[in-house]
PAMILO-392922 format. One line per 8 residues: number of its first residue (from 1); their letters; for each residue x, y, z of N, C-alpha, C, CB. Coordinates in nm, 4 decimals. Glycine has a CB too. Layout:
NUM = a = X:Y:Z:X:Y:Z:X:Y:Z:X:Y:Z | ... $
//
This chain:
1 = xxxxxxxx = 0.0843:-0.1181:0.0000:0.0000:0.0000:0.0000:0.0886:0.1241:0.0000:-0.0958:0.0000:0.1220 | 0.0373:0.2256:-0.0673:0.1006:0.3627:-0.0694:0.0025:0.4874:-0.0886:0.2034:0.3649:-0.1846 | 0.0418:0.6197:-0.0173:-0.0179:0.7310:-0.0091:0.0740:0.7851:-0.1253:-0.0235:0.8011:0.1367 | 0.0513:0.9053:-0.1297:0.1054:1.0527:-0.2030:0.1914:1.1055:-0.0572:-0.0583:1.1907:-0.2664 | 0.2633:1.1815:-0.0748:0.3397:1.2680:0.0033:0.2757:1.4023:0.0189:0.4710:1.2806:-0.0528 | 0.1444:1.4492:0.1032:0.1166:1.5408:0.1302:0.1982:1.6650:0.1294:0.0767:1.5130:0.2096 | 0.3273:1.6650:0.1490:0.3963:1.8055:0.1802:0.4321:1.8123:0.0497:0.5242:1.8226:0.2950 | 0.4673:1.6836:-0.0614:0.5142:1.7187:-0.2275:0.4112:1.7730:-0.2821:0.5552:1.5947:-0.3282 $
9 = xxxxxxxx = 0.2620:1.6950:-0.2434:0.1795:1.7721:-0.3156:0.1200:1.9095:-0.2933:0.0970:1.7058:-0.3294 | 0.1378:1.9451:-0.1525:0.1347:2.1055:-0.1480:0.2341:2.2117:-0.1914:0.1225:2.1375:-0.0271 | 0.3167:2.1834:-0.1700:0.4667:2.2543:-0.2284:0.4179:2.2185:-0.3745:0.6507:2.1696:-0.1714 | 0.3804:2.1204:-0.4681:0.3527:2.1751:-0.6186:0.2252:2.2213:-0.6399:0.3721:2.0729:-0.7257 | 0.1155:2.2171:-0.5660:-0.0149:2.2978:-0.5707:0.0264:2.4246:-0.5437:-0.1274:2.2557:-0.4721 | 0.0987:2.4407:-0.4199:0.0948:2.6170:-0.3961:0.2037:2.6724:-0.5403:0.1896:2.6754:-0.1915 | 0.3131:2.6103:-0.5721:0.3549:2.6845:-0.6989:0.3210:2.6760:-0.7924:0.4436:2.6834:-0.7330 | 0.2074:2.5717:-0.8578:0.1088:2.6149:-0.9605:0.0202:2.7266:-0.9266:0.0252:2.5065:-0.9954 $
17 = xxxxxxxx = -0.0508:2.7373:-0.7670:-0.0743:2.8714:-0.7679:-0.0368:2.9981:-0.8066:-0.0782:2.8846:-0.7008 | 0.0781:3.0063:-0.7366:0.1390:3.1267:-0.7213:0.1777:3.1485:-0.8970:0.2778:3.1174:-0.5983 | 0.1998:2.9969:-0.9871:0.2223:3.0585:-1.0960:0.0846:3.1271:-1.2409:0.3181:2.9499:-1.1380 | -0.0071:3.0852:-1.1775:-0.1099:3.0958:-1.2153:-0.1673:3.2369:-1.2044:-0.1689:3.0064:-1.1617 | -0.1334:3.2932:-1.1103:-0.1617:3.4885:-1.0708:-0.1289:3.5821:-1.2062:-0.0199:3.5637:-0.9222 | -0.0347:3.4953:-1.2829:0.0557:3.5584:-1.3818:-0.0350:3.5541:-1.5026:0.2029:3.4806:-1.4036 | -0.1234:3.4699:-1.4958:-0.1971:3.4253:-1.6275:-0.3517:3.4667:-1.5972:-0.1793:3.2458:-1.6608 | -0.3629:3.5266:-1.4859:-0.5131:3.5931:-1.4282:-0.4886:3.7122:-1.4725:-0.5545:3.5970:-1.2579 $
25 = xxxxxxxx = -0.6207:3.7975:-1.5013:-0.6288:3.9221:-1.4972:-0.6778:3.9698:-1.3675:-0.7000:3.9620:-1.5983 | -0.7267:4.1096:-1.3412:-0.7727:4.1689:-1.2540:-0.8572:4.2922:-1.2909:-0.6778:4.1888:-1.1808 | -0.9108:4.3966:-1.2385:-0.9583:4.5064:-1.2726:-0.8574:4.5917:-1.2145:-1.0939:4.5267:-1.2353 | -0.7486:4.5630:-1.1543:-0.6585:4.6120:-1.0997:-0.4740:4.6106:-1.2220:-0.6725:4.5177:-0.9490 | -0.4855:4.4958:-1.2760:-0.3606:4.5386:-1.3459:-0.3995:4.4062:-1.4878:-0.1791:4.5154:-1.2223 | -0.3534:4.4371:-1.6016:-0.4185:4.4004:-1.6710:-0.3181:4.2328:-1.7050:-0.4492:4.5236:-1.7771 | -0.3782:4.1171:-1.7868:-0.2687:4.0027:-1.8083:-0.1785:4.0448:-1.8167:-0.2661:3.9209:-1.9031 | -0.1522:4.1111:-1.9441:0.0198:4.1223:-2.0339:0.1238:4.2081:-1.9061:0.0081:4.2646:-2.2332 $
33 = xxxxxxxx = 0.0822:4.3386:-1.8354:0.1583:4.3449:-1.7266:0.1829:4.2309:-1.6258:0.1122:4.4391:-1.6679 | 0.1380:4.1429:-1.6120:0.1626:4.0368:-1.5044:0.2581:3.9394:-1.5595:0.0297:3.9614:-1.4586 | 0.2573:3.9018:-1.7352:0.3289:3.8552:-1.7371:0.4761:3.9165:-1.7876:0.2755:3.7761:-1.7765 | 0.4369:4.0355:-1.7743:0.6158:4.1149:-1.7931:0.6570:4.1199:-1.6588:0.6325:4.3019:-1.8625 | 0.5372:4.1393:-1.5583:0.6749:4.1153:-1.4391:0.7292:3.9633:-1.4248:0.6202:4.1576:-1.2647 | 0.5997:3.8584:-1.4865:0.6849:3.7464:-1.5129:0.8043:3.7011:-1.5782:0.6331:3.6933:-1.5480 | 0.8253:3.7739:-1.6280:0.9602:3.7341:-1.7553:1.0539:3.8395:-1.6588:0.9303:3.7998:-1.9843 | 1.0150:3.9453:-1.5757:1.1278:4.0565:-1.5415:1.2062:3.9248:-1.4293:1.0506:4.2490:-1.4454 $
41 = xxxxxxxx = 1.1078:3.8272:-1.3266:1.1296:3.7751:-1.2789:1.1409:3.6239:-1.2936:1.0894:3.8223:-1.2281 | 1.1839:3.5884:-1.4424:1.1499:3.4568:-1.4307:1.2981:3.3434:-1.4237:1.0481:3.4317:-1.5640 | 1.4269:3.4007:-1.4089:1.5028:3.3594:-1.3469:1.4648:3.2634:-1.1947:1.5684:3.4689:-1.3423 | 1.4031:3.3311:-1.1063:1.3795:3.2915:-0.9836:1.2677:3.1615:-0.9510:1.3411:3.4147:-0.9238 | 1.1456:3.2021:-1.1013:1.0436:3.1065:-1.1515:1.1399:3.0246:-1.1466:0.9603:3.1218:-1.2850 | 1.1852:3.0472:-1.2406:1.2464:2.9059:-1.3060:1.3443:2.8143:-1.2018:1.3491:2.9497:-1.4473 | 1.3889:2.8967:-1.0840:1.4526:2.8475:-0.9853:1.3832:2.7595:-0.9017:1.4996:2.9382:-0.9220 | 1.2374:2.8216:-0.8750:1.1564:2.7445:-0.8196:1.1447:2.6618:-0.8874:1.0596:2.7813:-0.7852 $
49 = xxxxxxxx = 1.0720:2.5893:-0.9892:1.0386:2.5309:-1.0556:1.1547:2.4077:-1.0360:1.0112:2.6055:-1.1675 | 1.2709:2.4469:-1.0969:1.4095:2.3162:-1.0762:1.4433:2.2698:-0.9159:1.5864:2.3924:-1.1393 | 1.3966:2.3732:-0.8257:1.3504:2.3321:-0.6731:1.2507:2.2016:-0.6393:1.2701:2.4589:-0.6158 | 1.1593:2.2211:-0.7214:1.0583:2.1314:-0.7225:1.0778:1.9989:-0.7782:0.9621:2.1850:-0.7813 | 1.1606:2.0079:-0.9076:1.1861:1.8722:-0.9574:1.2903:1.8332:-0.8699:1.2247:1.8593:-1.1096 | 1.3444:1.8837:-0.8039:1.5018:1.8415:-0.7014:1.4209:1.7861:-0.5902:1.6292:1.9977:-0.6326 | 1.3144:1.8072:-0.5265:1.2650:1.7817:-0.4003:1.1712:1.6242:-0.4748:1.1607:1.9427:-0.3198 | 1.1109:1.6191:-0.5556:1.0861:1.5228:-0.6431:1.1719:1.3818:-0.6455:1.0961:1.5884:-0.7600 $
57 = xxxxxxxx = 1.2968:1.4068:-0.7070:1.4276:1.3768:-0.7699:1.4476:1.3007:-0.6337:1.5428:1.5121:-0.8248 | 1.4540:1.3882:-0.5213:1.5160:1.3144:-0.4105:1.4799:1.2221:-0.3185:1.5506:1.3788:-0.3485 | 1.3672:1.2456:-0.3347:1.2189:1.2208:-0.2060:1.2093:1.0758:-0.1584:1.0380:1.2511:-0.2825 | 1.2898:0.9534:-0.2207:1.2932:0.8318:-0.1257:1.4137:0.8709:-0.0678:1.2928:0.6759:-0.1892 | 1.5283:0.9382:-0.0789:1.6037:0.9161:0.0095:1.5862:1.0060:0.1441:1.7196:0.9231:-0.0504 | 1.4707:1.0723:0.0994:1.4525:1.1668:0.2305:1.3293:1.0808:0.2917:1.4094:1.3546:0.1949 | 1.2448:1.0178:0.2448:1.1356:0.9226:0.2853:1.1814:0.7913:0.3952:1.0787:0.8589:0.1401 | 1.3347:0.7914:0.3472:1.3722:0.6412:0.4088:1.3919:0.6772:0.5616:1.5294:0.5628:0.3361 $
65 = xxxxxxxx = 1.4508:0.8468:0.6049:1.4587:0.8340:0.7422:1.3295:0.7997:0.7692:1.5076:0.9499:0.8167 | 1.1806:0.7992:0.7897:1.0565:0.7273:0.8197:1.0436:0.6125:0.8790:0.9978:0.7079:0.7272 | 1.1213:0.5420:0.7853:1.1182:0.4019:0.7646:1.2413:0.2922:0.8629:1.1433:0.3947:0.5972 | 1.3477:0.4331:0.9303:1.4273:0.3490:1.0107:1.3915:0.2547:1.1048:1.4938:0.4125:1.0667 | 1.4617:0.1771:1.1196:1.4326:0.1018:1.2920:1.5166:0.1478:1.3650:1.4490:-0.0625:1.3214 | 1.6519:0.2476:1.3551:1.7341:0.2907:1.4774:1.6944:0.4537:1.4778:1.9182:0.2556:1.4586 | 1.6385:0.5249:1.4980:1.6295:0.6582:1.5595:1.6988:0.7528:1.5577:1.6221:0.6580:1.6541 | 1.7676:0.8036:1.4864:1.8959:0.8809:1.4683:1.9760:0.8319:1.3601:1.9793:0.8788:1.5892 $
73 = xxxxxxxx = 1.9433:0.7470:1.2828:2.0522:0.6343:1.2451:2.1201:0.7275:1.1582:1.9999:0.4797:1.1669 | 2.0141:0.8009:1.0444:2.0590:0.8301:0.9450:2.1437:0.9820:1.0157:1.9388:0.8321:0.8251 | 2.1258:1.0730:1.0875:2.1742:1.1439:1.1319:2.3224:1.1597:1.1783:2.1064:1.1505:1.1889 | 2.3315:1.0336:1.2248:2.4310:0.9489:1.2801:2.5365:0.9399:1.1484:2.3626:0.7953:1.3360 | 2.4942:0.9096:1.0459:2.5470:0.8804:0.8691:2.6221:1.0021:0.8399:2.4061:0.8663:0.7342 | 2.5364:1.1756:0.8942:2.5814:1.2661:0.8417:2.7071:1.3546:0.9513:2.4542:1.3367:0.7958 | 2.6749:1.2605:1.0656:2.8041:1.3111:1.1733:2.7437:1.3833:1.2871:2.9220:1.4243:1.1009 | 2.6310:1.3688:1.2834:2.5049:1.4198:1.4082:2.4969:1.3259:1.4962:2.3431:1.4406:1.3601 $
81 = xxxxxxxx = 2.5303:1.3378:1.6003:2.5471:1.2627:1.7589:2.3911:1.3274:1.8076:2.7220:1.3340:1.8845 | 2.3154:1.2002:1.7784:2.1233:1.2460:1.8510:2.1742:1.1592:1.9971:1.9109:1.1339:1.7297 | 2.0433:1.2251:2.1404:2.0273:1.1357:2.2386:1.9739:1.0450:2.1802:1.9648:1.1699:2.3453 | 1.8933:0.9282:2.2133:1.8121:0.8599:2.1886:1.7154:0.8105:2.2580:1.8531:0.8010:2.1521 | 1.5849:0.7847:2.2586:1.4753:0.7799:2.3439:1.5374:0.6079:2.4215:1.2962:0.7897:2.2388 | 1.4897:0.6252:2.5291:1.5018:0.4647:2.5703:1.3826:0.3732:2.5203:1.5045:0.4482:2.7385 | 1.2659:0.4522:2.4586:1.1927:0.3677:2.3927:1.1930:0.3901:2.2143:1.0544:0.3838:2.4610 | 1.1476:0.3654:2.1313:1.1067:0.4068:1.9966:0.9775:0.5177:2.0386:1.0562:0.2589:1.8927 $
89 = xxxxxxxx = 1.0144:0.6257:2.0186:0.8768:0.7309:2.0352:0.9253:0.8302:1.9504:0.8339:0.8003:2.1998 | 0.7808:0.8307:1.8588:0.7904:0.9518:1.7354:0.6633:1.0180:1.6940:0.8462:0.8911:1.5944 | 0.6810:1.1114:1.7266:0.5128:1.2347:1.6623:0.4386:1.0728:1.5473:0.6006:1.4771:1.4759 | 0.4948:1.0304:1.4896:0.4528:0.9443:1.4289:0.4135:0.7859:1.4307:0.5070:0.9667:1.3744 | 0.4418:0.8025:1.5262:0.4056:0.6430:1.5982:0.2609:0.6164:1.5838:0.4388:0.6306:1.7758 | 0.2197:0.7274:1.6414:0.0420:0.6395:1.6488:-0.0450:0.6367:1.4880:-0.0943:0.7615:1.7816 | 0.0469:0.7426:1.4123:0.0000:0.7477:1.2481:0.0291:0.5767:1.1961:0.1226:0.8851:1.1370 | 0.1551:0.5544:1.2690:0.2333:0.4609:1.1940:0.1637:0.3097:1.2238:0.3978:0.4728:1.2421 $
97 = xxxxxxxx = 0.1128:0.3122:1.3454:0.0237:0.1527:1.4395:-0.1272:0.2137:1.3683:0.0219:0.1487:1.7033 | -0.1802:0.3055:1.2990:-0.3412:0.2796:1.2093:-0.3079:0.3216:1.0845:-0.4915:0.3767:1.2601 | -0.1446:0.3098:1.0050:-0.1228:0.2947:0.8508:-0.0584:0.1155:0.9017:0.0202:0.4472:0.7528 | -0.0356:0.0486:0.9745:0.0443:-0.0672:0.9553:-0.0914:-0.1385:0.8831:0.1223:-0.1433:1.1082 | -0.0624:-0.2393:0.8028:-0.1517:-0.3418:0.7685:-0.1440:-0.4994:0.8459:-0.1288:-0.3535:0.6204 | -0.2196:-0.5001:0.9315:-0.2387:-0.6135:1.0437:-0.2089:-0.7593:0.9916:-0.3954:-0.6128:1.0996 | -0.2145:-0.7676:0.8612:-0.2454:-0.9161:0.7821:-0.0643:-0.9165:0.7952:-0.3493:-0.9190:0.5733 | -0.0213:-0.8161:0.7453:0.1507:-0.8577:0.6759:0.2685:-0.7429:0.7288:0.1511:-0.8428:0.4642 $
105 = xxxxxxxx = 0.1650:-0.6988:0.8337:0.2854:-0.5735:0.8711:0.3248:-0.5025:0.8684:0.3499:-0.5511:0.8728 | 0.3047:-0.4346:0.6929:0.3348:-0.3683:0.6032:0.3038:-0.2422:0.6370:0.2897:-0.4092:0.4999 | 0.4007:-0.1497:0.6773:0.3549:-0.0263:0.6649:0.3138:0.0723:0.4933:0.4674:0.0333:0.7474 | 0.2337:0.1819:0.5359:0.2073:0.2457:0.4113:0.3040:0.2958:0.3393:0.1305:0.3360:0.4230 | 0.3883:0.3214:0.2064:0.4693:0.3455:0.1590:0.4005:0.5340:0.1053:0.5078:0.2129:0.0625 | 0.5032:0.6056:0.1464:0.4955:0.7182:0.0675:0.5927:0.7729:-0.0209:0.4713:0.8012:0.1366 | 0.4947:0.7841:-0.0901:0.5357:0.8176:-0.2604:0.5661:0.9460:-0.3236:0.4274:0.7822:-0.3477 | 0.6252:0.9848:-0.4034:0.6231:1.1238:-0.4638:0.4608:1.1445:-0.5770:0.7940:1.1358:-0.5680 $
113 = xxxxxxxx = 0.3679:1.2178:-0.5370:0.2953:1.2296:-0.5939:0.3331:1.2657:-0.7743:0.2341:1.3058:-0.5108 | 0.3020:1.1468:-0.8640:0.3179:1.2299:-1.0475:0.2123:1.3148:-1.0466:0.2928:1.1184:-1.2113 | 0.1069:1.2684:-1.0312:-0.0172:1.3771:-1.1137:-0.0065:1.5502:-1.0805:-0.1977:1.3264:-1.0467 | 0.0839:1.5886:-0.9073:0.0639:1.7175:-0.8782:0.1922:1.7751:-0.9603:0.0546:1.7474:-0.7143 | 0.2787:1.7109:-0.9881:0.4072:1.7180:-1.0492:0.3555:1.8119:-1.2184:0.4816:1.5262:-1.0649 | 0.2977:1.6789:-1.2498:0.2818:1.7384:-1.3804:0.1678:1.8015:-1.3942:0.2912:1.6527:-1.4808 | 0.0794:1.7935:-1.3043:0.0015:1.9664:-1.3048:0.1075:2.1006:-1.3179:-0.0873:1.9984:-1.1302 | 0.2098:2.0888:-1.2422:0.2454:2.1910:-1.2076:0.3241:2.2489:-1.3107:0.2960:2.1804:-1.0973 $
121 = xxxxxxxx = 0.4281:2.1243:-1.3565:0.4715:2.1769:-1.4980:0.4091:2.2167:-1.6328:0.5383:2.0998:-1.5346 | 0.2447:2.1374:-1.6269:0.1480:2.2210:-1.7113:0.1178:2.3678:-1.7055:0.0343:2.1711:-1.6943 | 0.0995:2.3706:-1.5590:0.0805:2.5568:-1.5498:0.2034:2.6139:-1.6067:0.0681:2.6313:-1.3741 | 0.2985:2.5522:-1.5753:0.5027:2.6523:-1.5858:0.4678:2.6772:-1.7216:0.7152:2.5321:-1.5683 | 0.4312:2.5723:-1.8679:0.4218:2.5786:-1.9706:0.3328:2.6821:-2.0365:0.4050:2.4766:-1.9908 | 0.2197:2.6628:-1.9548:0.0629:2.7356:-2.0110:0.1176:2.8735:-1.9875:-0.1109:2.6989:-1.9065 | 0.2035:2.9473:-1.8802:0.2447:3.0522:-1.8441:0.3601:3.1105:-1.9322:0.2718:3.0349:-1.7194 | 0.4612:2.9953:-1.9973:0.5407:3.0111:-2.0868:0.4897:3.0938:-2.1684:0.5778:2.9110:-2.1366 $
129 = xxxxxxxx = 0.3732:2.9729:-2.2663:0.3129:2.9912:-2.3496:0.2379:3.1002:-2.3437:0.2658:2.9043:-2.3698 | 0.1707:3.1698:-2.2529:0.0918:3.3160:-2.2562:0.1970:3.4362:-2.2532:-0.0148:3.3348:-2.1148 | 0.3042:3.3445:-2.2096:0.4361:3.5601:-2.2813:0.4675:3.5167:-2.3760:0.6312:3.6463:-2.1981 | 0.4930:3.3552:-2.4466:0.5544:3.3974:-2.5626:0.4143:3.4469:-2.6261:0.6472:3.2773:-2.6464 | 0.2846:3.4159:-2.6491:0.1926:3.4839:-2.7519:0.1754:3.6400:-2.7308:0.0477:3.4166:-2.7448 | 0.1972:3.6313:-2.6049:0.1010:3.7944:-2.5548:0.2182:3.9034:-2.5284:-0.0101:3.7792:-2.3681 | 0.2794:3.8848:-2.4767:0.4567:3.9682:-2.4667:0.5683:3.9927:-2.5168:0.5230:3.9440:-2.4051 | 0.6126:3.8808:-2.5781:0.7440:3.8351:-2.6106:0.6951:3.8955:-2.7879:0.7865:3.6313:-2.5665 $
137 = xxxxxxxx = 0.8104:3.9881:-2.7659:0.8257:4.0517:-2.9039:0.8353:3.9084:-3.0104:0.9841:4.1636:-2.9084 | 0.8084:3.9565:-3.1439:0.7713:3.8597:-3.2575:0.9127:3.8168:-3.3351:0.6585:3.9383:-3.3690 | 0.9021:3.7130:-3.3312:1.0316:3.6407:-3.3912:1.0733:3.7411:-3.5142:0.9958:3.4670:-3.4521 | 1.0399:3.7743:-3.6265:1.0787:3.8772:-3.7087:1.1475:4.0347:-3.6264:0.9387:3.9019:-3.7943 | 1.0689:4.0863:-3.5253:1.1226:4.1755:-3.4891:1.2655:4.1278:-3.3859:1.0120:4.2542:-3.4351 | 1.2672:3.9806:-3.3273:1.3749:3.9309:-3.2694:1.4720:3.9174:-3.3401:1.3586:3.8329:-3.2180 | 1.4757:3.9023:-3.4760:1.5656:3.8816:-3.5450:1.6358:4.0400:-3.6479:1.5025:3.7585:-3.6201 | 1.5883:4.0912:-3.6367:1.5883:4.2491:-3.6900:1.6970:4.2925:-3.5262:1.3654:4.3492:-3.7090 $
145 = xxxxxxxx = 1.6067:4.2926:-3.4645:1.7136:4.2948:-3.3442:1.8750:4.2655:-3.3331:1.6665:4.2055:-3.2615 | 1.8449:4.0530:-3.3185:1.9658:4.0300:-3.3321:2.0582:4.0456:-3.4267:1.9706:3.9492:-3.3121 | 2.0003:4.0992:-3.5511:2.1099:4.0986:-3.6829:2.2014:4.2272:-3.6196:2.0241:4.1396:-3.8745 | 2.1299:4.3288:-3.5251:2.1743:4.4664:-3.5122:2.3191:4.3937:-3.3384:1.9763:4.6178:-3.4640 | 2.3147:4.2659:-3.3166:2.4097:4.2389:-3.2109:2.3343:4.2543:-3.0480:2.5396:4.3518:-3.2355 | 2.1882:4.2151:-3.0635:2.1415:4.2446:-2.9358:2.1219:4.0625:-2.8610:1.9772:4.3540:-2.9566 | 2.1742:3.9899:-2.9159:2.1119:3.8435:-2.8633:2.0247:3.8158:-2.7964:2.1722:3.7778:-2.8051 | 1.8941:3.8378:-2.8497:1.7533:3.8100:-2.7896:1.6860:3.7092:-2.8267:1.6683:3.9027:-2.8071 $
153 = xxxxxxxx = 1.6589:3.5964:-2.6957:1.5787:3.5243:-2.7244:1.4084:3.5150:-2.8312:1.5819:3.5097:-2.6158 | 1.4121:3.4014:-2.8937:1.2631:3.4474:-2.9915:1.2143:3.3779:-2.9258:1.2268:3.4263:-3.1560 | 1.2183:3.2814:-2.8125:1.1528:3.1611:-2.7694:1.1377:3.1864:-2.6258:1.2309:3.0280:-2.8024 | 1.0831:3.0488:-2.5609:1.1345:3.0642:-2.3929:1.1407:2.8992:-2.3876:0.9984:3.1577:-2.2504 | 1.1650:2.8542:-2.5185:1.2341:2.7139:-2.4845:1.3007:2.6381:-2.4187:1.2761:2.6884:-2.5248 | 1.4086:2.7600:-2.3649:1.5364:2.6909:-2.2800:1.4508:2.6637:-2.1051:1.7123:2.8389:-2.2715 | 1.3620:2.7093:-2.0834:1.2779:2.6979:-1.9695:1.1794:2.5661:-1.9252:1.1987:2.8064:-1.9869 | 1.1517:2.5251:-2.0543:1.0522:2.4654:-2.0729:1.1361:2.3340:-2.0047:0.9883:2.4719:-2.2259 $
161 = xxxxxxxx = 0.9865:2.2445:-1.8969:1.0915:2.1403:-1.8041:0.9993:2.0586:-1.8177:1.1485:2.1668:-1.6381 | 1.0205:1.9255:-1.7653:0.9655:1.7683:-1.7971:0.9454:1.6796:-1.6905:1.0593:1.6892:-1.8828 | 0.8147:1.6706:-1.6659:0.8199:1.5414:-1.4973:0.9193:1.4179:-1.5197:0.6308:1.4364:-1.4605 | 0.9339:1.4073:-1.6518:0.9733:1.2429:-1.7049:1.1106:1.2186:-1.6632:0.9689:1.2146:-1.8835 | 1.1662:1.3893:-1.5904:1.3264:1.3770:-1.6184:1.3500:1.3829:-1.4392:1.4165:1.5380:-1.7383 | 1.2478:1.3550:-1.3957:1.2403:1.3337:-1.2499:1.2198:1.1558:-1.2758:1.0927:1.4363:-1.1584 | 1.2948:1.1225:-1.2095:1.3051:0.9246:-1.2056:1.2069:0.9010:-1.1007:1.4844:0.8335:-1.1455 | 1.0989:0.7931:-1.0832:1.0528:0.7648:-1.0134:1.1353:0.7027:-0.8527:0.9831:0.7055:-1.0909 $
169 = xxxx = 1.0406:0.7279:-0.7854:1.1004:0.7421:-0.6853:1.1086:0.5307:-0.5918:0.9989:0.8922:-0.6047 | 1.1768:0.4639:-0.5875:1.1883:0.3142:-0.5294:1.1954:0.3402:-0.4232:1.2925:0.2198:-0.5618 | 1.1017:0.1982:-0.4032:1.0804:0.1729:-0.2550:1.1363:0.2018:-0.1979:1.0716:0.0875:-0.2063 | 1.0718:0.2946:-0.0671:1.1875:0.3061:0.0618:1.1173:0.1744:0.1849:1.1840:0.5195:0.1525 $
//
């Protein structure tokens, strides 16, 4: 048996949010300004965004401390001297005795959620895609440009990112 990772899938819901503001209007400031401050800022997007596939990317080896039987162990791995309880006691214990499965033991496995993943890189795209139509000067005038020595992107290709290149995540 396996869940989703509640904290992966909020961390990519809230930044499909937050990237989604960009592609709303308002009566207050109109699309195409929202997405020029998007592009003024999309270095940092895009930071987030490779944040997200990294937390993705990593997530059984951060899942497996869960799954220890020694209490510190992995801590212990990175050169962290923990006390240790004289019993096994963890905020998670009593989650962990009504996820065990009684027949085989088996605790619940958590997973890196795909579906919030690639929601999220749908919005990154759909948001791409609304500066290059609505903002992003026109490939003819990009190139009139660059003939003059200004090296301006005609695209926002180099941005554009892929759940597929996040590896699924093995059993912890």
């Amino acid at each position: 048996m396996e869940r989703n990772s509640l904290y992966l899938e909020k961390k990519a819901a809230n930044l499909a949010n937050a990237l989604l503001f960009f592609i709303a209007s308002s009566h207050h400031q109109r699309r195409a300004d929202r997405l020029i401050t998007f592009l003024d800022q999309i270095e940092f997007w895009d930071w987030e965004m490779d944040e997200l596939l990294f937390s993705y990317a990593n997530f059984a080896e951060r899942s497996a401390a869960f799954n220890t039987e020694v209490p510190g162990e992995h801590a212990a791995d990175k050169g962290l001297f923990v006390r240790k309880p004289h019993r096994r006691v963890s905020p998670w214990a009593s989650l962990t005795a009504v996820l065990e499965n009684p027949n085989n033991r088996r605790r619940i496995r958590v997973v890196a959620p795909p579906d919030a993943l690639a929601a999220t890189v749908q919005v990154w795209h759909t948001v791409l895609g609304a500066a290059e139509a609505t903002v992003l000067a026109s490939a003819n005038l990009v190139d009139q440009a660059n003939d003059a020595g200004a090296g301006y992107a005609t695209n926002l290709s180099k941005y554009r990112k892929s759940p597929q290149s996040v590896s699924p995540s093995p059993p912890a």
